[in-house]
Every structure is written in structure tokens, then in C-alpha cells.
MARBA-3410 file (N, C-alpha, C, O; in Angstrom, 1 decimal):
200
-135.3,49.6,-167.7,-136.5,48.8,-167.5,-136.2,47.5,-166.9,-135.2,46.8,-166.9 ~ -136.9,47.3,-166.5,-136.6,45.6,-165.1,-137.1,44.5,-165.8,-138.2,44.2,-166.2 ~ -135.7,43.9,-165.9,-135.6,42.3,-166.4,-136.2,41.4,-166.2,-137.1,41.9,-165.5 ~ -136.2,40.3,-166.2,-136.8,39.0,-165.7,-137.1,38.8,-163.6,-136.3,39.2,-162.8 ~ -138.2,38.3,-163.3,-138.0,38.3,-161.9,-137.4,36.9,-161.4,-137.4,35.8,-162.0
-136.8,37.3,-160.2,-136.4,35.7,-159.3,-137.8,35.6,-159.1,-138.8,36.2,-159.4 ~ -137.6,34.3,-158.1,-138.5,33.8,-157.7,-139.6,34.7,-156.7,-139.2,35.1,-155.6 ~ -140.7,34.8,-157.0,-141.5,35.6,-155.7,-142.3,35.3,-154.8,-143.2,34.5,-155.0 ~ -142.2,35.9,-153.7,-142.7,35.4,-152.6,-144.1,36.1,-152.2,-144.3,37.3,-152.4 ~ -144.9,35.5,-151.7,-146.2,36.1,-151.2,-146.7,35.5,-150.2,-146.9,34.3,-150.1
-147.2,36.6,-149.2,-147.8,36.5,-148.1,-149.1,37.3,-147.7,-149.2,38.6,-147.7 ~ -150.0,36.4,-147.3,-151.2,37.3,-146.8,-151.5,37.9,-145.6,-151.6,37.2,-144.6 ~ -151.9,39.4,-145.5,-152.1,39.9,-144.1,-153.0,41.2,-144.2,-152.9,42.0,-145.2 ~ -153.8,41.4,-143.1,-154.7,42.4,-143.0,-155.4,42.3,-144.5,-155.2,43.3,-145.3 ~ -156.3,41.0,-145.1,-157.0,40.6,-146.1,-156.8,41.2,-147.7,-157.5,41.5,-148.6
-154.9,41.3,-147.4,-154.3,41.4,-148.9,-153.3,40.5,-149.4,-152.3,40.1,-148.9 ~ -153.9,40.2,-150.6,-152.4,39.1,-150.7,-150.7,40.0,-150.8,-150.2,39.9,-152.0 ~ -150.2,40.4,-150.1,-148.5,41.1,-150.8,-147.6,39.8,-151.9,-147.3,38.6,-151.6 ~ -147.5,40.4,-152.9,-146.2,39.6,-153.7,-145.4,40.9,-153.9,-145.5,42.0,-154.5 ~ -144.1,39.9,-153.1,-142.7,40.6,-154.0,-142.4,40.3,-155.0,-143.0,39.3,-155.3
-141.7,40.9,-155.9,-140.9,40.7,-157.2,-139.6,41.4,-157.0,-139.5,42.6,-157.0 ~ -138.3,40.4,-157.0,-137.0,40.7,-157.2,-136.5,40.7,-158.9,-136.5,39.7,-159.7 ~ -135.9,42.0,-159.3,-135.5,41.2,-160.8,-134.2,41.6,-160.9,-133.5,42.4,-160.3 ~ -134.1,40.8,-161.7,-132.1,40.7,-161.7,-131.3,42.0,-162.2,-130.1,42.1,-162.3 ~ -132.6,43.0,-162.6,-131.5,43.9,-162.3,-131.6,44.8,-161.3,-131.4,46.0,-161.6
-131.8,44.5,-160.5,-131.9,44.7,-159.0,-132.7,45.7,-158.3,-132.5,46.2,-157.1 ~ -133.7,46.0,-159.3,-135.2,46.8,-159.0,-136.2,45.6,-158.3,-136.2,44.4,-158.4 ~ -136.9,46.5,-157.5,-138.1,45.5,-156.7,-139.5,45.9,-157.1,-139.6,46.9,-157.7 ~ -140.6,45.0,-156.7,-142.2,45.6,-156.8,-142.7,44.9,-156.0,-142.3,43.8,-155.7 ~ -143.8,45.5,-155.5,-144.2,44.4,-154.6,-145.8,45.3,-154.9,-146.0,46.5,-155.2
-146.8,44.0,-154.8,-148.1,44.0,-155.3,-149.1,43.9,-154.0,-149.0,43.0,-153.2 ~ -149.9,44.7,-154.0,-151.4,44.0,-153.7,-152.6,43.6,-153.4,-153.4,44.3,-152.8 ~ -152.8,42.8,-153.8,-154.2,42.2,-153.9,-155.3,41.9,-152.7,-155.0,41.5,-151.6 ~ -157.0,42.3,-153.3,-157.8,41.9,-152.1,-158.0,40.6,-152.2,-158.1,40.1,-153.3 ~ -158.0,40.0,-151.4,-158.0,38.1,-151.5,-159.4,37.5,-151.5,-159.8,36.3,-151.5
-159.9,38.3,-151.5,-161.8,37.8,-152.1,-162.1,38.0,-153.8,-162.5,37.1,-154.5 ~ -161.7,39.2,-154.1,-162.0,39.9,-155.2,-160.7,39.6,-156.2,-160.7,39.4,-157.4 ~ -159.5,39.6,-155.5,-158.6,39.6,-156.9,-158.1,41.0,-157.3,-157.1,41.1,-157.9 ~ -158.7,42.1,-157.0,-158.7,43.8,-157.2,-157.1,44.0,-156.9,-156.5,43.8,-155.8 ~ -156.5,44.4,-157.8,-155.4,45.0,-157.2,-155.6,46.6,-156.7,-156.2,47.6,-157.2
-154.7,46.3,-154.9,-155.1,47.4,-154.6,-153.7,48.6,-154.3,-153.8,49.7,-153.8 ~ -152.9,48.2,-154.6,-151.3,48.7,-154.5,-150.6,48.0,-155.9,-151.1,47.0,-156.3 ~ -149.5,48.6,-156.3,-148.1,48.4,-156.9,-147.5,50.0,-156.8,-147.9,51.2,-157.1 ~ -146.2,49.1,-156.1,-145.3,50.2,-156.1,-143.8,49.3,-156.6,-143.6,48.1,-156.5 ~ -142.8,50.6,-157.3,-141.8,50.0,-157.7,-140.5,50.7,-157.0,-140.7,51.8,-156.5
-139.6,50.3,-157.0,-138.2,51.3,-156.4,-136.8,50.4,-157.6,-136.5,49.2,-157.9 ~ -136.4,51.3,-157.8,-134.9,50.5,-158.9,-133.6,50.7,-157.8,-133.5,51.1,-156.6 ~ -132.9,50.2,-158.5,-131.5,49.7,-157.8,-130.6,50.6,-158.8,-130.6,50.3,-160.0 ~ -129.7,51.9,-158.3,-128.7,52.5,-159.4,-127.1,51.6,-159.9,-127.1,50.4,-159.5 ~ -126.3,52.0,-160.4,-125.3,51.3,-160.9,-124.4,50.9,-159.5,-123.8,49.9,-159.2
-124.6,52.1,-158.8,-124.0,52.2,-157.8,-124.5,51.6,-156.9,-124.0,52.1,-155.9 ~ -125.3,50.7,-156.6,-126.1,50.1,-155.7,-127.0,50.6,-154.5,-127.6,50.0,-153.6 ~ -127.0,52.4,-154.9,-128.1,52.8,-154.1,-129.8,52.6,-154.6,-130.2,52.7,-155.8 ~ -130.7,52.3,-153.4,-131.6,51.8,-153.5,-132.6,53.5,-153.8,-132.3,54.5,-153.1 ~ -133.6,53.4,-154.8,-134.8,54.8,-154.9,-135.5,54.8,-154.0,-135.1,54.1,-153.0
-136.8,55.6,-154.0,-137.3,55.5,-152.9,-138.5,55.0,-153.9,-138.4,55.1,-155.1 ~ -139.5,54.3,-153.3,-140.7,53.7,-154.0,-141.6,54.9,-155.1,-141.9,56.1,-155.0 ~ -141.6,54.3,-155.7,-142.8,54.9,-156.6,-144.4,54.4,-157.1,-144.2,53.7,-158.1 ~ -145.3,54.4,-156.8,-146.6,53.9,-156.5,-147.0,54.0,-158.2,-147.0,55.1,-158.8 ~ -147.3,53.2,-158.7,-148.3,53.0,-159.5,-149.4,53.2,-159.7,-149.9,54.0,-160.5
-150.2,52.4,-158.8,-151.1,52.0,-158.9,-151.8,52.1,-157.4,-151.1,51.5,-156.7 ~ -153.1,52.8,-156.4,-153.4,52.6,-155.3,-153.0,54.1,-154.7,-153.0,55.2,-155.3 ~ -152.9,53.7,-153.5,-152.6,55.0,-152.6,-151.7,54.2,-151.4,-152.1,53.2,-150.8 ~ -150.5,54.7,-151.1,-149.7,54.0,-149.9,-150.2,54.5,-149.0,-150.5,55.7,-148.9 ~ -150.2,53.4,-147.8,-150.6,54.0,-146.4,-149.7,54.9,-145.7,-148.6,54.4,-145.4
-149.8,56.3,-145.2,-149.0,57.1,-144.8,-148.7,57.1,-143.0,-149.5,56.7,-142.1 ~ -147.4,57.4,-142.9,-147.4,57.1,-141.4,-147.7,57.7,-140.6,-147.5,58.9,-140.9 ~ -148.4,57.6,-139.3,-149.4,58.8,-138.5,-148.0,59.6,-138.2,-147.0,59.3,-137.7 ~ -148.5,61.0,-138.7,-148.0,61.9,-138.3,-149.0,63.3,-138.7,-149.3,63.8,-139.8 ~ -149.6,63.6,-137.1,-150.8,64.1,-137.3,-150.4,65.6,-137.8,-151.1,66.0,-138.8
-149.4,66.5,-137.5,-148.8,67.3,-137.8,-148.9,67.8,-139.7,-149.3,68.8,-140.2 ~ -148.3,66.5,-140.2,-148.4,66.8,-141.4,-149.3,66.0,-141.9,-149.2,66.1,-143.1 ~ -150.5,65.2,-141.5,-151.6,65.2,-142.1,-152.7,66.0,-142.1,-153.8,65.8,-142.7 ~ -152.5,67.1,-141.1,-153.1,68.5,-140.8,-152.9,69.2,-141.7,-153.4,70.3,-141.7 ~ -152.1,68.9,-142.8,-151.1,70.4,-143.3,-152.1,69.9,-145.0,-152.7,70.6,-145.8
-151.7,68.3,-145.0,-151.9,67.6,-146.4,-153.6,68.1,-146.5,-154.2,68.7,-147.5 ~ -154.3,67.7,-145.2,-155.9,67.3,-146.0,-156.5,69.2,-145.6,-157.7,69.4,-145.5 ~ -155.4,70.3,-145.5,-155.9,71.7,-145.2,-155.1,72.1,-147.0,-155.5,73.2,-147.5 ~ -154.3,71.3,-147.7,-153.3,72.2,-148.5,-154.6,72.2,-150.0,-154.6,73.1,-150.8 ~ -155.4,71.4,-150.1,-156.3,71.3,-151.2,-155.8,71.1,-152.5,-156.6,71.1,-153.3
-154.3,71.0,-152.9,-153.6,70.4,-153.8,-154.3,69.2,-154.7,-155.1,68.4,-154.2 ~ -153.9,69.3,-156.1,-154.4,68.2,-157.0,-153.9,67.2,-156.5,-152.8,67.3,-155.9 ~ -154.6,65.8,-156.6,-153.7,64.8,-155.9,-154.2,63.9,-157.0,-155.4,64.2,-157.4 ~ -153.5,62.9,-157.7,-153.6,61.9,-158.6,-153.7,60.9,-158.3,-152.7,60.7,-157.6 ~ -154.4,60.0,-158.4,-154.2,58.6,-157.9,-154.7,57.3,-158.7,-155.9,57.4,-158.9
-154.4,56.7,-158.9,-154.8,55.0,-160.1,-155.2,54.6,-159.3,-154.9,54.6,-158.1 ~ -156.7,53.9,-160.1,-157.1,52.9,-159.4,-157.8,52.6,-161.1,-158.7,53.2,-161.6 ~ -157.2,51.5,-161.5,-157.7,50.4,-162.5,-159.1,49.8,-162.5,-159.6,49.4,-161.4 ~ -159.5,49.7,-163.7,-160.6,48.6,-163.1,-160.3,47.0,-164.2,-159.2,46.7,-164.6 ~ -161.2,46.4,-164.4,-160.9,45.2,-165.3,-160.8,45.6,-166.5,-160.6,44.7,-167.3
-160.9,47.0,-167.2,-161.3,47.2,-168.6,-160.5,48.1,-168.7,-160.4,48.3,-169.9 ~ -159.8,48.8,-167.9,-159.1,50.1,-167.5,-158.5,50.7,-166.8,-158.8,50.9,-165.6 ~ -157.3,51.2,-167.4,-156.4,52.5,-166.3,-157.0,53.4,-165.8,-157.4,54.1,-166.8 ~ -157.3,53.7,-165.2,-157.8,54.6,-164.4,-157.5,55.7,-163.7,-157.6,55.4,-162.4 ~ -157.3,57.1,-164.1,-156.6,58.0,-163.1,-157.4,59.0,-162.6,-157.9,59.9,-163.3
-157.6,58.9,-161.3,-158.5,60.4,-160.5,-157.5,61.1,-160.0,-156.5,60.7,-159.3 ~ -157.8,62.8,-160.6,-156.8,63.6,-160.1,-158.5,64.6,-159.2,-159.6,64.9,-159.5 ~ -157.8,64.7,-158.2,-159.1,65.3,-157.2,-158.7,66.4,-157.1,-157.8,66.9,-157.8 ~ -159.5,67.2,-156.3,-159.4,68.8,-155.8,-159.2,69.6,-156.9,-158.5,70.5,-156.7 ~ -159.9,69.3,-158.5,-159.6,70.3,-159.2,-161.0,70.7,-159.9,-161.8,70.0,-160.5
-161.1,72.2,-159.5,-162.9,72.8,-159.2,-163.2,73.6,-160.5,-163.7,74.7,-160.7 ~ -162.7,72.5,-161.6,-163.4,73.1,-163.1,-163.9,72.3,-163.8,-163.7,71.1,-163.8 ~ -165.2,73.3,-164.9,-165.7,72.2,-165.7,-165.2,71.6,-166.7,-164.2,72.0,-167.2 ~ -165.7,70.7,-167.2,-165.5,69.7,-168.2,-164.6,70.5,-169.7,-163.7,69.9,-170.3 ~ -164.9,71.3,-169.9,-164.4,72.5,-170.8,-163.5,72.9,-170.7,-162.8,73.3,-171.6
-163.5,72.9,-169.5,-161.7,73.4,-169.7,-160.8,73.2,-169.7,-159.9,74.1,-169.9 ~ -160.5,71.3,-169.6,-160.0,70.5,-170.0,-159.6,70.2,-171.1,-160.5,70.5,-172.0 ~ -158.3,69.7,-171.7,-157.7,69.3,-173.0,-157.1,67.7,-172.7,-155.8,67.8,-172.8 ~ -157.2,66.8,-172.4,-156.7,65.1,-171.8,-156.5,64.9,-173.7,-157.3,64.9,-174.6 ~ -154.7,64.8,-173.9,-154.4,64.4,-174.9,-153.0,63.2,-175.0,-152.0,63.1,-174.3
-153.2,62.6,-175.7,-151.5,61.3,-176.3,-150.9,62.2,-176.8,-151.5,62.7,-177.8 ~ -149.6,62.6,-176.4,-148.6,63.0,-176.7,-147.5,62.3,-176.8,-147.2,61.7,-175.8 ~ -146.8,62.2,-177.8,-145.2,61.8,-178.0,-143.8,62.5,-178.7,-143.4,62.9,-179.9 ~ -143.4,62.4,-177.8,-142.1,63.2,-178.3,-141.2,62.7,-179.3,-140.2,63.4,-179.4 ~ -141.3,62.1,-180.0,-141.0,61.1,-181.4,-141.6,59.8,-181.4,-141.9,58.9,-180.6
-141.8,59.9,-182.8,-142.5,58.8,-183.7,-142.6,57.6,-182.8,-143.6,57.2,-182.2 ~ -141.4,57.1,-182.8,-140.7,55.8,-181.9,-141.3,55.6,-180.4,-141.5,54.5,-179.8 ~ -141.7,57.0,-179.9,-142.4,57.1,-178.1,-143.1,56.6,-177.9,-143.9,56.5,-178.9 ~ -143.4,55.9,-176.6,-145.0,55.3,-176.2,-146.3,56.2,-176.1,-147.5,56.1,-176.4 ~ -145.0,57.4,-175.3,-146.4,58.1,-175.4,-146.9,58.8,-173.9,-146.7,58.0,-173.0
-147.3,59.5,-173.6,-147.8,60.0,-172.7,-149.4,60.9,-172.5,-149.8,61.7,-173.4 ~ -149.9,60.7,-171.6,-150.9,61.2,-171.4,-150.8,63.1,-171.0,-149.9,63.5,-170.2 ~ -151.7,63.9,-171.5,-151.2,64.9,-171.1,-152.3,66.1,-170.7,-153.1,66.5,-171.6 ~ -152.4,66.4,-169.6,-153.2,67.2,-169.3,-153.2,68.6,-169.2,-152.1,69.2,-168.8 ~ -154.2,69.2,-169.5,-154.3,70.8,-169.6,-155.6,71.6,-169.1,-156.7,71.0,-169.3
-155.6,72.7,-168.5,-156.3,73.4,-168.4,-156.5,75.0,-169.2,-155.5,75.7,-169.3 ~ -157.6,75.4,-169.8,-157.6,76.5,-170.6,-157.1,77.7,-170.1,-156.4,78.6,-170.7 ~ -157.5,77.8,-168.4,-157.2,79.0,-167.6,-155.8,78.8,-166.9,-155.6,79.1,-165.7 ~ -154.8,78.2,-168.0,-153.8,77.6,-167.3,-153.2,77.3,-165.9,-152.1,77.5,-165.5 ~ -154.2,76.8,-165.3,-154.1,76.4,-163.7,-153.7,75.2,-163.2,-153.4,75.0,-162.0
-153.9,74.1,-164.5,-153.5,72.8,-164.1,-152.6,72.5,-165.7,-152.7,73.0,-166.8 ~ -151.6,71.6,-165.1,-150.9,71.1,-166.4,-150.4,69.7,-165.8,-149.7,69.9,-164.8 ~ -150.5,68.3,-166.3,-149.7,67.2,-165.8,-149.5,66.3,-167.0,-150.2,66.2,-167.9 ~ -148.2,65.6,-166.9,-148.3,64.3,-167.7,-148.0,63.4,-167.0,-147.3,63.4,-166.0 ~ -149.0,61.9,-167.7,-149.2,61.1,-167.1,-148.8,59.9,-167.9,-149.3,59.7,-168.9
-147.6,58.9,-167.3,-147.4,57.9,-167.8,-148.0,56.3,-167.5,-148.3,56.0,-166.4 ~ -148.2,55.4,-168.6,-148.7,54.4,-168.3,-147.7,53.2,-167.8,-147.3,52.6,-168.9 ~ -147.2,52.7,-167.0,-145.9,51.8,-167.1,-146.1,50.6,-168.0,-145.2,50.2,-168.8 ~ -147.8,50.0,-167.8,-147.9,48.7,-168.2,-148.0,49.0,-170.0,-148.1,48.1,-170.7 ~ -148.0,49.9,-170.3,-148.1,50.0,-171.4,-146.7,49.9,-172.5,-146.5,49.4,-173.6
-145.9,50.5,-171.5,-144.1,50.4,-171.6,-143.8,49.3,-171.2,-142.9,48.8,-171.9 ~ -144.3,48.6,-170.5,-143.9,46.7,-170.3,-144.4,46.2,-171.8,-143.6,45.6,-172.4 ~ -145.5,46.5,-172.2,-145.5,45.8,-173.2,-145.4,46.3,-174.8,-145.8,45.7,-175.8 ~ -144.9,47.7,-174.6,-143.9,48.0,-175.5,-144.9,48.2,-176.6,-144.6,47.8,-177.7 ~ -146.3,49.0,-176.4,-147.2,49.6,-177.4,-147.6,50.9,-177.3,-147.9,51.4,-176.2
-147.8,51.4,-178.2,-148.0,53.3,-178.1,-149.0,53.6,-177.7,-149.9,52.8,-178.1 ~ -149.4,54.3,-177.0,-150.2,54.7,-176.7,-151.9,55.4,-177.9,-151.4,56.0,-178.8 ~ -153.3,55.4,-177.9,-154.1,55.9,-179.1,-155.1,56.6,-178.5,-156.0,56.3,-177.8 ~ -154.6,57.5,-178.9,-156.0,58.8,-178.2,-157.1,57.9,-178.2,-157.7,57.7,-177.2 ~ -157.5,57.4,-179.4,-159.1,57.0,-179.8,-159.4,56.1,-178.5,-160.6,55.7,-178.4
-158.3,55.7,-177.5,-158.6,54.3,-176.1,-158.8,55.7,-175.0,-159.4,55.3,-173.9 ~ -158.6,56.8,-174.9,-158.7,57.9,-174.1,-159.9,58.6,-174.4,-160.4,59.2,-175.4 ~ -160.5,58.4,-172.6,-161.8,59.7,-172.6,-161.4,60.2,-171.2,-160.3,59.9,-170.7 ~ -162.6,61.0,-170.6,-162.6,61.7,-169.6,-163.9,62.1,-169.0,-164.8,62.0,-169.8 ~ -164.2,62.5,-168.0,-165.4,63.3,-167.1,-164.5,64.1,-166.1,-163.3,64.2,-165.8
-165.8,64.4,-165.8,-165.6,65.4,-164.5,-166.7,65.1,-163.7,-167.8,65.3,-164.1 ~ -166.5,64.6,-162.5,-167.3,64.6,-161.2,-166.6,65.5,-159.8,-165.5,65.6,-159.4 ~ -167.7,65.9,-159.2,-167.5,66.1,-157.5,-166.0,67.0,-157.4,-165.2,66.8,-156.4 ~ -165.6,68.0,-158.7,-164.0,68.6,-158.1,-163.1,67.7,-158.5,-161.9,68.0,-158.3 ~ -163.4,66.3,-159.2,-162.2,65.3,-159.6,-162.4,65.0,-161.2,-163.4,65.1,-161.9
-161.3,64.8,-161.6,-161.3,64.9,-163.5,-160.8,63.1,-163.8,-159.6,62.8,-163.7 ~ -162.0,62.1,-164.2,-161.6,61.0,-164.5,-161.3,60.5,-165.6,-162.0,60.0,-166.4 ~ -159.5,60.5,-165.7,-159.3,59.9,-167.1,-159.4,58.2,-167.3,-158.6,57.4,-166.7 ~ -160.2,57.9,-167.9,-159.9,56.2,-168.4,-159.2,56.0,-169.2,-159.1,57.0,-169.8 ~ -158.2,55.0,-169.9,-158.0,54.6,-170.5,-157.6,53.5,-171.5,-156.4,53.1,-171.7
-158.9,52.7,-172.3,-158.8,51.3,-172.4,-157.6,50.3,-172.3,-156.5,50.5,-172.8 ~ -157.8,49.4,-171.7,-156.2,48.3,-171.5,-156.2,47.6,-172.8,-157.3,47.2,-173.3 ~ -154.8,47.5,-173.4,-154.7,46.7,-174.6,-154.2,45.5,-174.4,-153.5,44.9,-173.6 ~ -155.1,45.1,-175.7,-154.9,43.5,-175.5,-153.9,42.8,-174.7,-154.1,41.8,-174.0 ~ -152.5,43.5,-175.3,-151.4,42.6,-174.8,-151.1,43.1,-173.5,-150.4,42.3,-172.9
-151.5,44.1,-172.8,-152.1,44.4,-170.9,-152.7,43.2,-170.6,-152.1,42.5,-169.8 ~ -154.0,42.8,-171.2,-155.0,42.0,-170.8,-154.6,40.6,-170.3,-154.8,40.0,-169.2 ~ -153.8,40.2,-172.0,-152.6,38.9,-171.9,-151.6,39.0,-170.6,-151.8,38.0,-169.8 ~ -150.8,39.9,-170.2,-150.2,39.8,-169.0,-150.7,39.8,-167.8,-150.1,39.3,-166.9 ~ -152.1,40.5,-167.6,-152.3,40.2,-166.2,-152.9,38.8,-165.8,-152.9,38.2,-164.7
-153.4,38.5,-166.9,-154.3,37.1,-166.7,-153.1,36.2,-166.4,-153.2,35.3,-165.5 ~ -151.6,36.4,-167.3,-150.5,35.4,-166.9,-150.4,35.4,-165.6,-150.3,34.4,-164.9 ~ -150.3,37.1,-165.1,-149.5,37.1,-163.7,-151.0,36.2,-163.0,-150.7,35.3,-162.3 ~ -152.3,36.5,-163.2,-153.2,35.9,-162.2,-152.8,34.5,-162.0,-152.3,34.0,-161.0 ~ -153.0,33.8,-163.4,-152.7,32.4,-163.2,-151.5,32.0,-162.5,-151.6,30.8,-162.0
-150.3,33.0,-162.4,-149.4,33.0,-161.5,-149.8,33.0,-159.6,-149.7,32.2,-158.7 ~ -150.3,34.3,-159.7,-150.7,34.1,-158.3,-151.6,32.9,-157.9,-151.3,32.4,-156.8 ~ -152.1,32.6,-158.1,-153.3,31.8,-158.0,-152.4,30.5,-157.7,-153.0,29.6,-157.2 ~ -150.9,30.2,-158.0,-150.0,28.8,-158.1,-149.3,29.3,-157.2,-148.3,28.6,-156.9 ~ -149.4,30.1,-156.7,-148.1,30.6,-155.7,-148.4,30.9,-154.1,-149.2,31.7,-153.5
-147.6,29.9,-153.6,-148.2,29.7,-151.9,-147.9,31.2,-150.9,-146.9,32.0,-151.0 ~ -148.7,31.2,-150.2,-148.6,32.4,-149.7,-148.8,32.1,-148.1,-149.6,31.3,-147.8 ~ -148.2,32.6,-147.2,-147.8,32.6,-145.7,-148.7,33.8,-145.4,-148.7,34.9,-145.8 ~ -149.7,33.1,-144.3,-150.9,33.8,-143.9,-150.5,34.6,-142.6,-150.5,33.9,-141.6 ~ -150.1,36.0,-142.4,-149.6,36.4,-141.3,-150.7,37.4,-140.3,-151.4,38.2,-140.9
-150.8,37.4,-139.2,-151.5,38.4,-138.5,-151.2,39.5,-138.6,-152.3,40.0,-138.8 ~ -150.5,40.2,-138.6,-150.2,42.0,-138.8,-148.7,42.1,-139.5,-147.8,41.3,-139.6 ~ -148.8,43.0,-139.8,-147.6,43.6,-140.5,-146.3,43.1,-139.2,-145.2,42.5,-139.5 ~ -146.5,43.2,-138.7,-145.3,42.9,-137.5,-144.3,41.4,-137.6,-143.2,41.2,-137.2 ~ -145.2,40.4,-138.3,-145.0,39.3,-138.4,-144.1,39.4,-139.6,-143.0,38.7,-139.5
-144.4,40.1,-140.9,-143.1,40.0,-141.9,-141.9,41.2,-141.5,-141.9,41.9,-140.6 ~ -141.1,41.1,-142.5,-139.5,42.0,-141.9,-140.3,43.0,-142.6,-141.1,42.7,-143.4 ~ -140.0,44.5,-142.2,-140.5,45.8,-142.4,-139.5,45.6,-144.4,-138.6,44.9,-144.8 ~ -140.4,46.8,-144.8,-139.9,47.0,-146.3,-138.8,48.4,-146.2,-139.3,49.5,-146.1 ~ -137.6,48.0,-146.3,-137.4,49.5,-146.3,-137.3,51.0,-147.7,-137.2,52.1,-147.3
END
């Protein structure tokens, strides 16, 4: 799990604020924000191994912009696959898993832990065994609290199954830190992506 950050840098472009975060143990994140609203609309993380190879990102939070490649975005928006994706709101985690064409019923959205001591995980089921996922909270593992069915509900709209799941207090406490953070932290106003060094 990722230690303390260096110093971070942020810059605004195409009406998002980006912040990096370096931490010393040599994982990255980089965030971001709509700069009217404050909405976070990405986090993604990648770690650093012993060996100093770098992961490939892992998204949190949003949806990453994919690179035009019409070939395989032919293949993605024809394949009808579940797709999961976060998007938080002020009161809540938020997970839409789309393209899945059952009712409300046949759903099981349960907290699961593999021992006493676990945070915990979210876990999804279907009766006609067609869908099965588990779903982890990170910020919940940042601040090192178990997870309680009783903060977990669900619907179903439009082919998409929405799990909420209340933010705890000590969530609440940290984003307001990091806001107050951002809000102190100068940011370099750029015209396109072209203007910062690419992320690799």
C-alpha cells in the first residue's frame, strides 16, 4: 500500500485540473478534476515492483480515454460485455456495471470477507449464474475500515445494475483534506495535452 506522497504537481488542461502524486514507495496516481465543479472525474494508480518495473495503470475511479483505434473500438462497442465503471458522487461510491439485461431479482450485491481482520469486499451474483464480480473499495483500504452491508444497496436501470455505497466518515475527512489541498496547490494552465510530457 503507498506511503506518504512527495510533493505534487498540478496542471490544468482541456477544463481538468490533473494532480500527480509520487510516493516514496515508488507507486504513482494522478487525479482528475472538473475545475468548475470540483467532481472528480479520473483516478488511476500504477505501483513500482521491487525490481523497479513499472504496472500498467489501474483506474479507479472514471473511465480512461481510449486511443483511436477504430478497429478495436468496432470490436468493444459490438462485444456487449459487462463493463464496470465508478463514478462517485458526494455521498457515495458508486459502481455501474452496464450491459447486464436482468431484473432486480436476480441479483445477490453482498460484503464479503475472507477473515474477521478483512476489509472486505463487495460481491456480486446472479441467480441464473451469468454474472459473478467482486468489487473492491480502495478508499476504504486507505483508511483502514471494514466494510457494512447495512451502507450497501442497489437498483437496476436501462440493462445497468447500480451499486451505491455510503462513504464513511473517515472517507469524508480525507477528501475534504485532499480538497483543501488542492485548492493551495498552484497549477500550470496548459492548452492540450501536447504541452505536458506524455504519461507513460
Amino acid at each position: 500500500m503507498s506511503t506518504l506522497a512527495e510533493p505534487k504537481s498540478s496542471v490544468i488542461v482541456n477544463g481538468r485540473k490533473r494532480i500527480t502524486s509520487n510516493f516514496t514507495d515508488g507507486s504513482e496516481m494522478i487525479e482528475e478534476y472538473d475545475v468548475i465543479t470540483d467532481e472528480l472525474l479520473l483516478r488511476k494508480r500504477r505501483q513500482k515492483s521491487e525490481i523497479g518495473s513499472v504496472s500498467d495503470w489501474i483506474v479507479e475511479v472514471g473511465v480512461e480515454a481510449r486511443s483511436r483505434n477504430l478497429e478495436k473500438e468496432l470490436l468493444v462497442e459490438t462485444s456487449g460485455s459487462p463493463e464496470l465503471i465508478r463514478q462517485d458522487t458526494k455521498e457515495a461510491h458508486v459502481f455501474r456495471i452496464r450491459n447486464l439485461p436482468y431484473a432486480k431479482e436476480v441479483y445477490s450485491v453482498t460484503v464479503e470477507k475472507k477473515s474477521p481482520e478483512d476489509i472486505g469486499e463487495i460481491v456480486v451474483r446472479t441467480s441464473n449464474k451469468k454474472y459473478f464480480k467482486r468489487i473492491d473499495i480502495p478508499d476504504m483500504v486507505r483508511v483502514n475500515v471494514p466494510l457494512d452491508q447495512s451502507q450497501l444497496s442497489f437498483d437496476v436501470k436501462h440493462n445497468t445494475l447500480i451499486i451505491q455505497y455510503k462513504k464513511h466518515l473517515a472517507v469524508l475527512a480525507a477528501e475534504n483534506q485532499a480538497k483543501k489541498e488542492r485548492s493551495s496547490l498552484p497549477s500550470k494552465r496548459l492548452e492540450n495535452e501536447r504541452d505536458q510530457c506524455p504519461q507513460q
